[in-house]
C-alpha positions in Angstrom: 40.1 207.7 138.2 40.6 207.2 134.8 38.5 210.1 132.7 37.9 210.0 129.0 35.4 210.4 126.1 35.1 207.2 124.5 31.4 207.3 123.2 29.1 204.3 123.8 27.4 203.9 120.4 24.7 201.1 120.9 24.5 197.8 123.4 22.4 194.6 123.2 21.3 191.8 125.2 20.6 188.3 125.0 18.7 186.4 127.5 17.8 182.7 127.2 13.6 181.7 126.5 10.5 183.1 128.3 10.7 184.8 131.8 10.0 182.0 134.8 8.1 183.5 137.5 8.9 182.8 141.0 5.7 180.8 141.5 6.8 178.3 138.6 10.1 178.2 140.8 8.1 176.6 143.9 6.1 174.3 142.3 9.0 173.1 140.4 11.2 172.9 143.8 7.6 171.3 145.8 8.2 174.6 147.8 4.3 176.4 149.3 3.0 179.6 149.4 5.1 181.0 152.3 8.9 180.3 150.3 7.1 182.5 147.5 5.6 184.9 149.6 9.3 184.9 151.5 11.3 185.6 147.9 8.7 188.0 146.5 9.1 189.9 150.0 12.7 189.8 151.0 14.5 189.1 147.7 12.0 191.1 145.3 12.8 189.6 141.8 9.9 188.1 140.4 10.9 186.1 137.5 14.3 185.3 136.0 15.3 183.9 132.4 17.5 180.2 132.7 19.8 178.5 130.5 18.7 174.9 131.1 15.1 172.9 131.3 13.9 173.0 134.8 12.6 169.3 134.2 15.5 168.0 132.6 18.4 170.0 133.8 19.5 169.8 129.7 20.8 173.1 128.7 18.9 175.1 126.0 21.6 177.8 125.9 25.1 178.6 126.9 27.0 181.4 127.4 28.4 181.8 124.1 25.1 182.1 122.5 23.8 184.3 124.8 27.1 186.7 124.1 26.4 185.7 120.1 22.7 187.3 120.1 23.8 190.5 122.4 26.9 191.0 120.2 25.5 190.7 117.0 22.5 193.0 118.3 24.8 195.6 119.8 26.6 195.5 116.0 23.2 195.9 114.1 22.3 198.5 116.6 25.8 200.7 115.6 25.5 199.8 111.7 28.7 198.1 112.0 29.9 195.1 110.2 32.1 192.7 112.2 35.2 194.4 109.8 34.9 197.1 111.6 35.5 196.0 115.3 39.5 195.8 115.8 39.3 194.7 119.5 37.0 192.8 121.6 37.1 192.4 125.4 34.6 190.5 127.9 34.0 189.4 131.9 32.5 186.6 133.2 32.4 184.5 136.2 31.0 181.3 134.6 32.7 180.7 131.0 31.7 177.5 128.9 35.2 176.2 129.2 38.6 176.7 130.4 39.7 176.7 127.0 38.7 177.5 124.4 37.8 181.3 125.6 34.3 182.1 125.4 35.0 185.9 124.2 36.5 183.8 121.3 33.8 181.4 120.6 31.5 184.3 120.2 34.3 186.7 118.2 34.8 183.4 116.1 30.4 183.1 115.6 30.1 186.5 114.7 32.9 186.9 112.2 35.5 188.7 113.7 39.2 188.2 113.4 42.8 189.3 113.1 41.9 191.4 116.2 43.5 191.3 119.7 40.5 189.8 122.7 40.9 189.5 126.0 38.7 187.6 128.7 38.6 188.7 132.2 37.5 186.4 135.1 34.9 188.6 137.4 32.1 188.3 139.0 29.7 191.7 138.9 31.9 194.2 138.1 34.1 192.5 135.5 31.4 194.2 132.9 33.1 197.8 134.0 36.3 196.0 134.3 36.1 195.1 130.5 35.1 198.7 129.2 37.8 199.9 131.5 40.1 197.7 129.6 38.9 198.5 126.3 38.7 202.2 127.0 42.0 202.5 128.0 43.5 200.6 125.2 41.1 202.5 122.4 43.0 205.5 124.2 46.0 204.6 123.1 45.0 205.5 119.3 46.1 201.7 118.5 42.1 201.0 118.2 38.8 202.5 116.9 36.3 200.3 117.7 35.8 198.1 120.8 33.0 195.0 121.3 33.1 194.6 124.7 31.0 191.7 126.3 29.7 190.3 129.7 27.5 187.6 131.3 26.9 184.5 133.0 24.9 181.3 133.0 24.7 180.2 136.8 22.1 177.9 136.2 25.0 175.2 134.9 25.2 175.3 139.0 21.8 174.0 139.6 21.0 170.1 140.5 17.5 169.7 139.0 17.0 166.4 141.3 18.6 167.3 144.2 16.5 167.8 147.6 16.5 171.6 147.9 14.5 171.3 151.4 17.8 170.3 152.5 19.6 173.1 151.2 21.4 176.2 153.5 19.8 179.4 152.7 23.8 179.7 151.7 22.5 178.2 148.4 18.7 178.2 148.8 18.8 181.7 147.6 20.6 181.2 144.8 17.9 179.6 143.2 15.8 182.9 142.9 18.7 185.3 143.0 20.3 184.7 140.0 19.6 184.6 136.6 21.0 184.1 132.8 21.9 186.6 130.3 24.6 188.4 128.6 24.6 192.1 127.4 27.0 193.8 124.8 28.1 197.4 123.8 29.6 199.4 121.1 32.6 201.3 122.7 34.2 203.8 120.0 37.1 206.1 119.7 36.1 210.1 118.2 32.6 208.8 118.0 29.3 210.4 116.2 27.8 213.5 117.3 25.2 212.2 120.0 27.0 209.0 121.2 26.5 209.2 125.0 30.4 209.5 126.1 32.6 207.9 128.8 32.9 210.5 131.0 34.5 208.5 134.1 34.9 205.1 134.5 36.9 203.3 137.6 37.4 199.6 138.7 39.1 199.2 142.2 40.0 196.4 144.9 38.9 196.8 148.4 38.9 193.5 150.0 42.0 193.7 152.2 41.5 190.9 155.1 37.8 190.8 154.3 36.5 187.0 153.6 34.5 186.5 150.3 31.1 187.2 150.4 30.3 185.0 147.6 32.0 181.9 145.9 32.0 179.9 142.6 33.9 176.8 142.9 35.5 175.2 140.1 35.3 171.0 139.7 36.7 170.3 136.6 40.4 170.7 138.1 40.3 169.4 141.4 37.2 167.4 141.6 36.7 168.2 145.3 32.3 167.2 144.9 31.9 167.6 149.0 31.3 171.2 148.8 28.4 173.5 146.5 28.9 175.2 143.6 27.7 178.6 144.4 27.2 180.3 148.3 26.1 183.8 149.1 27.2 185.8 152.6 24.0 187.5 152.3 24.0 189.1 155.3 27.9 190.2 154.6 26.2 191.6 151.0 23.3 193.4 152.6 25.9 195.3 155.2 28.4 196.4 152.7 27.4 196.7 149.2 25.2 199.8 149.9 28.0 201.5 151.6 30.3 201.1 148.8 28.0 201.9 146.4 27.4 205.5 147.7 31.5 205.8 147.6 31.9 204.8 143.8 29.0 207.6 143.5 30.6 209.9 145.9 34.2 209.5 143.9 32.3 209.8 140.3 30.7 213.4 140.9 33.5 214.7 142.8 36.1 213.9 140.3 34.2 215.0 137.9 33.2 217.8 139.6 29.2 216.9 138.9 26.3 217.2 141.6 24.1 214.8 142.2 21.5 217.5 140.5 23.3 216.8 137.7 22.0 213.4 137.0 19.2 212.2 134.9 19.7 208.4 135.4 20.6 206.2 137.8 21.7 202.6 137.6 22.2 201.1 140.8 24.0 197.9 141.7 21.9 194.7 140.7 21.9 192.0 143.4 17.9 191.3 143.4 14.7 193.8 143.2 15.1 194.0 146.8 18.4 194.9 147.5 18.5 197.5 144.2 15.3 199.0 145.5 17.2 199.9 149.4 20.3 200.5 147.4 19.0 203.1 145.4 17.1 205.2 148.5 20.6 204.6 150.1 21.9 206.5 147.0 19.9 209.7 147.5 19.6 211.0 144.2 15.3 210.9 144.5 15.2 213.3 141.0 17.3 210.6 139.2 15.3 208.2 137.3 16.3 204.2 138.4 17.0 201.9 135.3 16.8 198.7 137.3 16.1 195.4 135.4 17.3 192.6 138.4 13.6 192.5 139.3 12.2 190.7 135.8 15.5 189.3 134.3 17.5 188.0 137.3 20.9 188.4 139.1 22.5 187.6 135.7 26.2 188.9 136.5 28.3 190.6 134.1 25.1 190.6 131.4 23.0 193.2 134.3 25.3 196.3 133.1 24.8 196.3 129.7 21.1 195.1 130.0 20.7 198.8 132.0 22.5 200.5 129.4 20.7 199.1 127.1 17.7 200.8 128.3 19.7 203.9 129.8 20.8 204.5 125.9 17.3 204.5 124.6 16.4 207.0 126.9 18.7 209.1 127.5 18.9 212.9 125.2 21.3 215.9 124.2 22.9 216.8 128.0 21.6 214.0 129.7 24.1 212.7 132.2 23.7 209.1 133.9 26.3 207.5 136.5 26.5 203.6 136.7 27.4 201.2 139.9 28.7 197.6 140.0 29.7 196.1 143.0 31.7 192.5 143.3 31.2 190.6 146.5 33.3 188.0 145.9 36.4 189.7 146.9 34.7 193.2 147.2 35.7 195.5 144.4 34.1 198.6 143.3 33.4 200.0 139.9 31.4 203.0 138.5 31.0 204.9 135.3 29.7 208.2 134.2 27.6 208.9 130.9 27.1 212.0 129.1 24.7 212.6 125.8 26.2 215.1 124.0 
């Protein structure tokens, strides 16, 4: 596992117009009573924030201006000018386009330049996979200051007209699952007195012979239609994303030689309110506050990370430690990090 003390000096978010409540969702769909009463008991998140107009399908916001607004927030937030950031690293499942790269739209909108960025393709973990990358390579001493970025717009995905009573529960779930947002921090090199430091971070591969347990497809190239955009194994999700999540936070506190007593925070993996809630209890740390957000905002993908540390930032004080989980079901990695306030 890699250990350091790059220091996490600020984060921000951007999430696209008002919250839609799952009730708005069924009308919208011509679902009843019992589909809400099903997602408000089984999935748990209430409302979710979308990139496009229900009625319409138009979109009212990509990805790039969602990664815009939680950039230049996460910049204001640091009392940094764009200057001063000398490398800038995102993940995301769902760019805008192939090309140009959406880490260098939003680079290019908030004035930065002359600096190296790279753009990973992952689904929920690639947040931790981009502050492993930028970690590592402010390491090196070759950088200071890192903007590192993550989020999704799955709503691009949605067929406003289509006939959802139709739909698998494959896809049907998607619909109240996911959300859209993007979320931003501040990584720096010999940071401030009372940064909250990067005490452990690790990405990791685990899906040997295992099938996906969720798929994006891609059109543009092969324009193969007969097939959906998005599908969840949500039974395949349920069985194995709790168990992986207690080894990331098994290998965190031993490697760090921390107890789980040790822990102020906890932010849990964010598939829906549901899932977080049963993850969490599966987690065992009951003195550890949860910073879960999935149940108001959505499943919004590589923005959920940095939407928790967001709020795990404002909270936590001197000798505060917190330890963070992502889990990818797509291919099944793992990925955790530990915080300290010092």
């Amino acid at each position: 596992m890699y250990r350091s003390d790059i220091g996490i000096v600020s984060a921000g978010t951007g999430l696209p117009g008002d919250a839609i409540g799952t009730a708005a969702l069924a009308e919208r769909f011509g679902f009843g009573a019992p589909w809400e009463h099903w997602v408000n008991t089984f999935i748990g998140t209430t409302s979710r924030h979308l990139a496009i107009d229900l009625e319409t399908g138009e979109a009212r916001a990509t990805l790039a201006d969602l990664g815009e607004e939680a950039g230049r927030s996460a910049l204001e937030s640091a009392g940094l000018e764009p200057g001063d950031i000398d490398l800038v690293v995102m993940g995301t499942a769902t760019p805008d386009l192939l090309m140009p790269a959406t880490v260098n739209v939003i680079a290019d909108r908030l004035g930065i330049d002359g600096v190296p960025s790279f753009q990973l393709q992952s689904g929920c973990s690639g947040a931790v996979q981009a502050m492993d990358v930028a970690s590592g390579l402010l390491s090196t001493g070759r950088y200071r200051t890192a903007l590192v970025l993550g989020g999704d717009v799955c709503a691009k995905h949605v067929v406003p007209d289509a006939d959802f009573s139709r739909l698998p529960p494959a896809e049907l779930v998607n619909l109240v699952l996911f959300g859209d947002g993007a979320g931003a921090v501040v990584l720096r090199r010999e940071p401030e007195p009372g940064a909250a430091l990067l005490r452990g971070l690790f990405t990791r591969l685990v899906g040997l012979g295992r099938d996906p347990g969720q798929t994006l497809a891609w059109f543009g190239a092969n324009r193969t239609f007969d097939q959906p955009a998005a599908t969840e194994d949500y039974k395949a999700i349920e069985e194995r994303v709790p168990v992986m999540a207690v080894e990331v936070l098994k290998e965190l506190l031993e490697n760090l030689e921390w107890s789980e007593a040790d822990l102020r925070y906890l932010l849990p993996p964010q598939l829906s309110g549901r899932m977080s809630a049963l993850i969490g209890e599966r987690l065992a740390v009951p003195h550890a506050q949860q910073i879960t957000r999935v149940n108001e905002i959505g499943n919004c993908g590589n923005g959920l990370v940095f939407v928790q540390l967001e709020r795990a930032l404002e909270a936590m004080g001197p000798g505060d430690r917190a330890v963070g989980v992502a889990i990818e079901s797509s291919k099944w990695i793992k990925s955790g990090f530990a915080l300290e306030r010092t």
